[in-house]
SEGU-338015 format. One record per residue: residue in one letter; x, y, z of N, C-alpha, C in turn. Coordinates in Angstrom, 3 decimals, padded with zeros to 6 digits. Example, Ala and Ser with C-alpha at 12.3 -4.5 7.8 and 13.67 -1.06 7.14 Angstrom:
+------+----------+----------+----------+----------+----------+----------+----------+----------+----------+
! type !      n.x !      n.y !      n.z !     ca.x !     ca.y !     ca.z !      c.x !      c.y !      c.z !
+------+----------+----------+----------+----------+----------+----------+----------+----------+----------+
!    A !  013.190 ! -005.690 !  007.800 !  012.300 ! -004.500 !  007.800 !  013.200 ! -003.300 !  007.800 !
!    S !  012.850 ! -002.250 !  007.080 !  013.670 ! -001.060 !  007.140 !  012.900 !  000.030 !  007.870 !
+------+----------+----------+----------+----------+----------+----------+----------+----------+----------+
This chain:
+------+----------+----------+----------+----------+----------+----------+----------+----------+----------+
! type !      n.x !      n.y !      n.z !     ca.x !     ca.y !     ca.z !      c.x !      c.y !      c.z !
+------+----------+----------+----------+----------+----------+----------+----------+----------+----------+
!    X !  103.531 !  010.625 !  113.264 !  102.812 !  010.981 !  112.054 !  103.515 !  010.328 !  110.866 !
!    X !  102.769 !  009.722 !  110.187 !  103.098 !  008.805 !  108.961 !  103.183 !  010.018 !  107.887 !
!    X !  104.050 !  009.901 !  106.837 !  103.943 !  009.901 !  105.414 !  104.099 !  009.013 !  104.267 !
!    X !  103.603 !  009.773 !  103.042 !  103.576 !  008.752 !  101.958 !  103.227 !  009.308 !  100.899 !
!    X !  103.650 !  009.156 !  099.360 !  103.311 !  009.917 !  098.622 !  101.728 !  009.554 !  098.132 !
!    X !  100.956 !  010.798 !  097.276 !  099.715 !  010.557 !  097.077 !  100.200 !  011.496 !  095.828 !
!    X !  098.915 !  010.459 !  094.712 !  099.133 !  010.916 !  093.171 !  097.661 !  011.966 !  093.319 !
!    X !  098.083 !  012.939 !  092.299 !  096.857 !  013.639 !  092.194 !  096.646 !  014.542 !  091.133 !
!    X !  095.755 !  014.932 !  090.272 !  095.705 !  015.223 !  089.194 !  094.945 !  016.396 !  088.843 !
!    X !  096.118 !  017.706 !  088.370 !  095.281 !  019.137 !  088.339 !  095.304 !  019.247 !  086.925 !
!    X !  094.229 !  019.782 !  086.491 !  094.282 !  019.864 !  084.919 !  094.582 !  019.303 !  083.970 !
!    X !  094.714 !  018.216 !  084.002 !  095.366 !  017.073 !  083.073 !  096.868 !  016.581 !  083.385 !
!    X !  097.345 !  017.441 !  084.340 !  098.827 !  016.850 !  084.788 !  098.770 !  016.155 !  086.362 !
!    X !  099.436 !  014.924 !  086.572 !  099.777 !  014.462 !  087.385 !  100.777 !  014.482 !  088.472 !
!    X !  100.827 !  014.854 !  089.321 !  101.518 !  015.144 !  090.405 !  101.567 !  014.216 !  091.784 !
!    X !  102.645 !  013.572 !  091.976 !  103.270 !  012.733 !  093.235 !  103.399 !  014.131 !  094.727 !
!    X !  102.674 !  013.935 !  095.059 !  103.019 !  014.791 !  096.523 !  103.440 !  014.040 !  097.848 !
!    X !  104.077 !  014.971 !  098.563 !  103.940 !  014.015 !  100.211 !  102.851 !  014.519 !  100.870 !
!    X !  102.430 !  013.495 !  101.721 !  101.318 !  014.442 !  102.855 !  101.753 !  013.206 !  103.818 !
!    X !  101.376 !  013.612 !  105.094 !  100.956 !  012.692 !  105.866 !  099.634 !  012.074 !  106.113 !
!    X !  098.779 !  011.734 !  107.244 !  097.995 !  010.939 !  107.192 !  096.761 !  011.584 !  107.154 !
!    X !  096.746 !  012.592 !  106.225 !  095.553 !  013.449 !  106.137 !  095.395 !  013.538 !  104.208 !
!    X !  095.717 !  012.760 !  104.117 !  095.616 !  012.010 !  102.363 !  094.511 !  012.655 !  101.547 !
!    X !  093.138 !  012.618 !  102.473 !  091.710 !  013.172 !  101.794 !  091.707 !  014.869 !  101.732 !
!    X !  092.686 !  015.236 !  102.554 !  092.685 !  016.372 !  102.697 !  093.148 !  017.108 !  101.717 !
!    X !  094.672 !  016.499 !  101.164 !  095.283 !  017.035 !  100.364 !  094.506 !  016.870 !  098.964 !
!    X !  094.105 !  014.995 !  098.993 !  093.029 !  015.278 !  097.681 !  092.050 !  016.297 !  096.991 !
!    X !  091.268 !  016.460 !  098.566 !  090.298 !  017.965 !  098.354 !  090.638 !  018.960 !  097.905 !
!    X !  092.113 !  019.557 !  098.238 !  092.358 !  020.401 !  097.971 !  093.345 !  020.258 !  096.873 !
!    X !  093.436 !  019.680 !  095.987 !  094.230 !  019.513 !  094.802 !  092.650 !  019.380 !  093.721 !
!    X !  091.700 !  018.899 !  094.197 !  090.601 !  018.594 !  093.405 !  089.839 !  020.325 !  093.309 !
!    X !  090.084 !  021.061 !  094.425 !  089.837 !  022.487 !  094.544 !  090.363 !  023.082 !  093.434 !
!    X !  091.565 !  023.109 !  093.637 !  092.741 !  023.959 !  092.491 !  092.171 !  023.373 !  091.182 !
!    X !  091.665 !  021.872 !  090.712 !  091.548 !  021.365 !  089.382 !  090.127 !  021.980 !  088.699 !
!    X !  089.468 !  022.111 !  090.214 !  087.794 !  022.717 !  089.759 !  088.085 !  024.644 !  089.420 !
!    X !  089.024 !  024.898 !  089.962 !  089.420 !  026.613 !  089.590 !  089.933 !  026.964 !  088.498 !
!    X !  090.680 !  025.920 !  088.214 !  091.805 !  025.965 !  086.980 !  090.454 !  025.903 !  085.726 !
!    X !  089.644 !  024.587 !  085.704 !  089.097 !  024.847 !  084.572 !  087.598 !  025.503 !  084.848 !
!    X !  087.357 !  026.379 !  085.704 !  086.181 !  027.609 !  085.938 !  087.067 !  028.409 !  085.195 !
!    X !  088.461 !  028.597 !  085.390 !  089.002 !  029.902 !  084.448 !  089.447 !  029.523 !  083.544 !
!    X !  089.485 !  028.520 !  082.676 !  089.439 !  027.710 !  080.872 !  087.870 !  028.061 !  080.292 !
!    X !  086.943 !  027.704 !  081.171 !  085.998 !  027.797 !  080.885 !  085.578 !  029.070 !  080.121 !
!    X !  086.031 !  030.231 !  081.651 !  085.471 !  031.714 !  081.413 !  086.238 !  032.622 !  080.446 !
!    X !  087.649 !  032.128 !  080.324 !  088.179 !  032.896 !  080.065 !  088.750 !  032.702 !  078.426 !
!    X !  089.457 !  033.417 !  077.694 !  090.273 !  033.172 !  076.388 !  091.709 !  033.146 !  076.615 !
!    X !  091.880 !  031.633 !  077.599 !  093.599 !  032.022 !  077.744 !  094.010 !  030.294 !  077.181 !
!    X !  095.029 !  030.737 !  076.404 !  095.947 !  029.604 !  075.696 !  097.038 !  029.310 !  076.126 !
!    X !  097.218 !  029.526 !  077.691 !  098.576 !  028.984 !  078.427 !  098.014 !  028.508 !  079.664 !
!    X !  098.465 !  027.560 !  079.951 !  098.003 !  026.856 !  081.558 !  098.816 !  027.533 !  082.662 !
!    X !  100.229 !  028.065 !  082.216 !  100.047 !  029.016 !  083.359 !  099.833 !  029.952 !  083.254 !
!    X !  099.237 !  030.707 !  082.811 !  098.266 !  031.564 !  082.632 !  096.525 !  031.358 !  083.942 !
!    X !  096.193 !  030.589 !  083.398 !  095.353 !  029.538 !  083.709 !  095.532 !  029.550 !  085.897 !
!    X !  096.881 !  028.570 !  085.402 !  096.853 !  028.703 !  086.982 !  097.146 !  029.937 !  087.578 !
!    X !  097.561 !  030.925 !  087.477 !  098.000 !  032.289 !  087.712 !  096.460 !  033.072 !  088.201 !
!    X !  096.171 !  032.874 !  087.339 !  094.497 !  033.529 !  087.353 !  093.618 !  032.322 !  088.225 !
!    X !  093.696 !  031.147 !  088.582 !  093.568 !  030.395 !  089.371 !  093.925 !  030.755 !  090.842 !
!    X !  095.283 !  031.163 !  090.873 !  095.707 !  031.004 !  092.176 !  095.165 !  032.452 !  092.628 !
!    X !  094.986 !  034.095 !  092.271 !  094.711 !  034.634 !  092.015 !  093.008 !  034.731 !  092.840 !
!    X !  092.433 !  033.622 !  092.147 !  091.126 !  033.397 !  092.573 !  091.078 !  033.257 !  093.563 !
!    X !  091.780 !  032.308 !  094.286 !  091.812 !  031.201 !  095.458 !  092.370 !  032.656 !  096.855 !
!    X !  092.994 !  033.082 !  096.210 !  093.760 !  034.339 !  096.882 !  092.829 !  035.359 !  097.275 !
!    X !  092.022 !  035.669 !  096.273 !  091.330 !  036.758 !  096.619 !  090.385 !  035.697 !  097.873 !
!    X !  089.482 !  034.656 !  097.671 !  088.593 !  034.176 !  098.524 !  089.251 !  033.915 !  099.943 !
!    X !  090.301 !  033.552 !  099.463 !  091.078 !  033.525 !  101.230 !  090.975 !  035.025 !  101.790 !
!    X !  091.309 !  036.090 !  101.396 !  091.601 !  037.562 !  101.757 !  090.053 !  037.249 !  102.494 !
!    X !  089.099 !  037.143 !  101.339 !  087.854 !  037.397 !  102.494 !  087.226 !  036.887 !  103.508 !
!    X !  087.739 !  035.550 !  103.415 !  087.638 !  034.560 !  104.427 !  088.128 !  035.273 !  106.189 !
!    X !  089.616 !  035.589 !  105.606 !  090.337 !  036.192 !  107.134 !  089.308 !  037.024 !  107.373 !
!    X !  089.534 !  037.919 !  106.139 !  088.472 !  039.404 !  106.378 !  087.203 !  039.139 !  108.021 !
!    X !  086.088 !  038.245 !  107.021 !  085.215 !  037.520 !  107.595 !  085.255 !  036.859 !  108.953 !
!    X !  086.714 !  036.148 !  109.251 !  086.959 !  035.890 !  110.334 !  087.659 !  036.601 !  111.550 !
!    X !  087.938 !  037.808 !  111.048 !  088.678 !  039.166 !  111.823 !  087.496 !  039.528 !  112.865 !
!    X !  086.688 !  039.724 !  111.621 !  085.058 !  040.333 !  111.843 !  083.968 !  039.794 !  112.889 !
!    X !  084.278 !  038.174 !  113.032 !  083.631 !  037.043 !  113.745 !  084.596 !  037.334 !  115.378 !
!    X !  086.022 !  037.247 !  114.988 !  086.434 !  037.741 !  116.305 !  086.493 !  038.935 !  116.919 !
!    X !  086.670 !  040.310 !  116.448 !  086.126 !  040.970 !  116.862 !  084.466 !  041.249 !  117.580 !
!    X !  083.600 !  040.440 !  116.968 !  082.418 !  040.717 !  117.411 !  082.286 !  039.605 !  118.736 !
!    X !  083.259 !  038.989 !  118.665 !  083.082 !  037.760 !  119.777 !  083.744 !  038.675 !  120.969 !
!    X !  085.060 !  038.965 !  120.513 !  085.069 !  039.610 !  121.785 !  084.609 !  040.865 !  122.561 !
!    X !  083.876 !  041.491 !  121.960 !  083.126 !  042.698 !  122.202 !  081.401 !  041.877 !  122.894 !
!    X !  081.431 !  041.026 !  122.505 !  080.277 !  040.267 !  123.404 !  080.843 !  039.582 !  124.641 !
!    X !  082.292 !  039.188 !  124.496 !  082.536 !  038.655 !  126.114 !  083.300 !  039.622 !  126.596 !
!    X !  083.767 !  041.238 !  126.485 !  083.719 !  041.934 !  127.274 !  082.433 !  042.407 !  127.655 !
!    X !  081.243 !  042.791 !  126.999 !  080.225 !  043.008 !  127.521 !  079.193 !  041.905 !  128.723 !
!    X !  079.514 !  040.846 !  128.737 !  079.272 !  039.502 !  129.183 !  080.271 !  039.803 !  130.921 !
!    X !  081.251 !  040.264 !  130.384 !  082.147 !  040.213 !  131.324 !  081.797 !  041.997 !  132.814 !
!    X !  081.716 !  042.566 !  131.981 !  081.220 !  043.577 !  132.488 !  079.759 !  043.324 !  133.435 !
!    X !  078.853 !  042.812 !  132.666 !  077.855 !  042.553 !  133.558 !  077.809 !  041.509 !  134.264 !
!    X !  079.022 !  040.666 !  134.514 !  079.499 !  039.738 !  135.600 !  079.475 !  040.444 !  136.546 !
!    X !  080.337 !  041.242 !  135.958 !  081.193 !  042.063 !  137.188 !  080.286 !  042.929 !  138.214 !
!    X !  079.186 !  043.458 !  137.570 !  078.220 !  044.639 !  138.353 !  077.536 !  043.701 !  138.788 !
!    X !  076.839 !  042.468 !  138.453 !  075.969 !  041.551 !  139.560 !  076.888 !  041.134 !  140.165 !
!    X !  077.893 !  040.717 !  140.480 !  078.834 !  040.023 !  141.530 !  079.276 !  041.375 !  142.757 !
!    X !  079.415 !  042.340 !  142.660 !  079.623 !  043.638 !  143.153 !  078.649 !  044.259 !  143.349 !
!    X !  077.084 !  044.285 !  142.546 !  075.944 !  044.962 !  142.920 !  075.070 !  044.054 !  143.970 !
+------+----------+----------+----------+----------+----------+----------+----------+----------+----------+
């Protein structure tokens, strides 16, 4: 796995990162944080950028919480369909 630095730009500041060879990835997600940062300039009355990012990261935080949430929810229901899947294996193979 290669690395290399990649420039990228949140809110008007520029930042040198490392990534490896997943470059677009990190872009996306630095272009994420830049589209959050100014949704909360936009909405809000705050005169400090970290401020800004705080209430940014904040954001990003809460949507992850529901994401897992969401995906707890997806596995639980998955596996309650392949024990039930599994169960009625079991009675046609035995019935």
């Amino acid at each position: 796995m290669t690395t290399g630095k990649i420039r990228v730009n949140i809110f008007g500041s520029e930042y040198s990162l490392v990534a490896d060879e997943q470059n677009e990835h990190v872009k996306e997600i630095a272009l994420y944080v830049d589209q959050k940062m100014r949704e909360i300039d936009r909405s809000q009355n705050v005169n400090s950028n970290l401020k800004v990012a705080i209430l940014a990261a904040l954001n990003i935080a809460e949507e992850l919480r529901e994401e897992r949430k969401y995906r707890e929810r997806l596995l639980d229901q998955l596996n309650e369909e392949s024990r039930k899947m599994n169960r009625l294996l079991v009675e046609m193979l035995e019935g």
